[in-house]
N, C-alpha and C positions, 0 to 999 in steps of 0.2 A: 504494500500500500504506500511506497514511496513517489510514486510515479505522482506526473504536477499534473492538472488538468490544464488539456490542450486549449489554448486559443480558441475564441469562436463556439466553444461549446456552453451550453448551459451548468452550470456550478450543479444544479438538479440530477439532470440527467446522468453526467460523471459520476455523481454517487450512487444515484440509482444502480448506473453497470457497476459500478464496484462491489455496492453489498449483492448483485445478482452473482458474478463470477464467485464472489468467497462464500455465497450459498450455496453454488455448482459446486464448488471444491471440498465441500464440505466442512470449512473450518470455521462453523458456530455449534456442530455437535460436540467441538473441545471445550465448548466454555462450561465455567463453573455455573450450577443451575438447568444447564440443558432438562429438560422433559418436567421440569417441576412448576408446580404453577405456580405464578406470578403474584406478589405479596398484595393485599388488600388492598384498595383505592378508593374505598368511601370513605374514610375517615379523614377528618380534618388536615389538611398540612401544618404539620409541626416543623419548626425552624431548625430543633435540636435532635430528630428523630437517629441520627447518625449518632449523637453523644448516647442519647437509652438505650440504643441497641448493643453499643459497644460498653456500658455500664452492665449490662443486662448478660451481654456473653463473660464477660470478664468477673462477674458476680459480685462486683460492689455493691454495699451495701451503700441506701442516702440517707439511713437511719442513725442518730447518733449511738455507741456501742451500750446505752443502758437499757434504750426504746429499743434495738434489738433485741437485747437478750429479754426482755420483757414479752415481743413478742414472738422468740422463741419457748419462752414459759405457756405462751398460751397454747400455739401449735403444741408443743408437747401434751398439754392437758386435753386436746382434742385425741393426740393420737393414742393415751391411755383409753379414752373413750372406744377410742377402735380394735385396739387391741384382742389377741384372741388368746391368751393364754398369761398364768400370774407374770411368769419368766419374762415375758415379752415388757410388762408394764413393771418389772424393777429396772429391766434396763433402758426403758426410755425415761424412769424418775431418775435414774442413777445419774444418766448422764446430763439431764438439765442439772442436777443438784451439785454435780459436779462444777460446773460452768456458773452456778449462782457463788456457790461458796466460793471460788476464785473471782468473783466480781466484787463479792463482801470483804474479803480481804485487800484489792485494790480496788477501789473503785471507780469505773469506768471516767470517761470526760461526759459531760451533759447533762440529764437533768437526772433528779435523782433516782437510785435505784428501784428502790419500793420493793423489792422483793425478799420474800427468806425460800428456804430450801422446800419442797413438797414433805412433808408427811406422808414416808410410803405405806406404813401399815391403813394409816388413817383412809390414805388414798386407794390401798389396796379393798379395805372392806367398803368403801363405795362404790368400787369398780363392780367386787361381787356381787354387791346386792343389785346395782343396774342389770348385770348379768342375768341375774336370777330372774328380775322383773321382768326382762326380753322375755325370756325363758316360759316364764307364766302364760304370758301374751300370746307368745307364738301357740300352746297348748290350747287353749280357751279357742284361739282361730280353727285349728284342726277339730276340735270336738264339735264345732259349729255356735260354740257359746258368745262369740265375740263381742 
C-alpha cells in the first residue's frame, strides 16, 4: 500500500481499488477480530471509552482500597449465600477475613474502613438454617403443598 495515487484519478476510486485488491488477496482474514461481530453502537459516544476499556482489561480498580474491600465483603456475603457445601463457605469467610484483618492492621488510604472480620460459626448456622429453609420449600413444592 505504498504506491501514491496516480494523477487525474479520483482520491475515491484509488481507495476503493485498493481495499478491493487487498480483499482479493485476502489480507483482512489476518486481522485481529476477523468473523467476530462488531462491538455495540447504540450506546452513547463516550470520549474516554478507550481509557475503561483498557482500565477494564488491565483490572484497575476506580475504587479507593477501603470501598473495595468493603465491596469485596459484600460479594463474598453473596457468594456464602451461594455456596453448596460448609467447606466451600469457611473458605470464602477465611479468605475475606483474611484480607479484613490485614486492612485493620494497616489501614487502607480513603475513607474509613467500617468493617471487622465475618463470624464464621455465627455465619455458618445462618447459612444452614437458609439451607434448611430452601430445603423445606422445595418439599412442600413437590408434595403439591406450596
Amino acid at each position: 500500500m505504498t504506491e501514491r495515487k496516480p494523477p487525474g484519478v479520483s482520491f475515491e476510486s484509488f481507495v476503493d481499488k485498493q481495499i478491493r485488491e487487498a480483499a482479493e488477496r485476502g489480507e483482512f482474514r489476518k486481522l485481529p477480530g476477523f468473523g467476530r461481530p462488531l462491538a455495540d453502537d447504540s450506546a452513547p459516544y463516550d470520549e474516554l471509552w478507550w481509557i475503561k476499556r483498557k482500565l477494564h482489561r488491565e483490572g484497575a480498580s476506580v475504587l479507593p482500597p477501603a470501598l473495595a474491600l468493603r465491596k469485596e465483603a459484600e460479594d463474598a456475603r453473596e457468594a456464602v449465600d451461594r455456596a453448596v457445601s460448609e467447606a466451600q463457605v469457611r473458605r470464602i469467610l477465611g479468605e475475606i477475613n483474611t484480607k479484613i484483618a490485614e486492612a485493620l492492621r494497616r489501614p487502607p488510604a480513603g475513607p474509613p474502613l467500617n468493617l471487622t472480620p465475618f463470624d464464621v460459626e455465627a455465619t455458618l448456622a445462618e447459612w444452614r438454617a437458609a439451607r434448611a429453609a430452601r430445603a423445606a420449600r422445595a418439599a412442600r413444592k413437590t408434595d403439591g403443598r406450596a
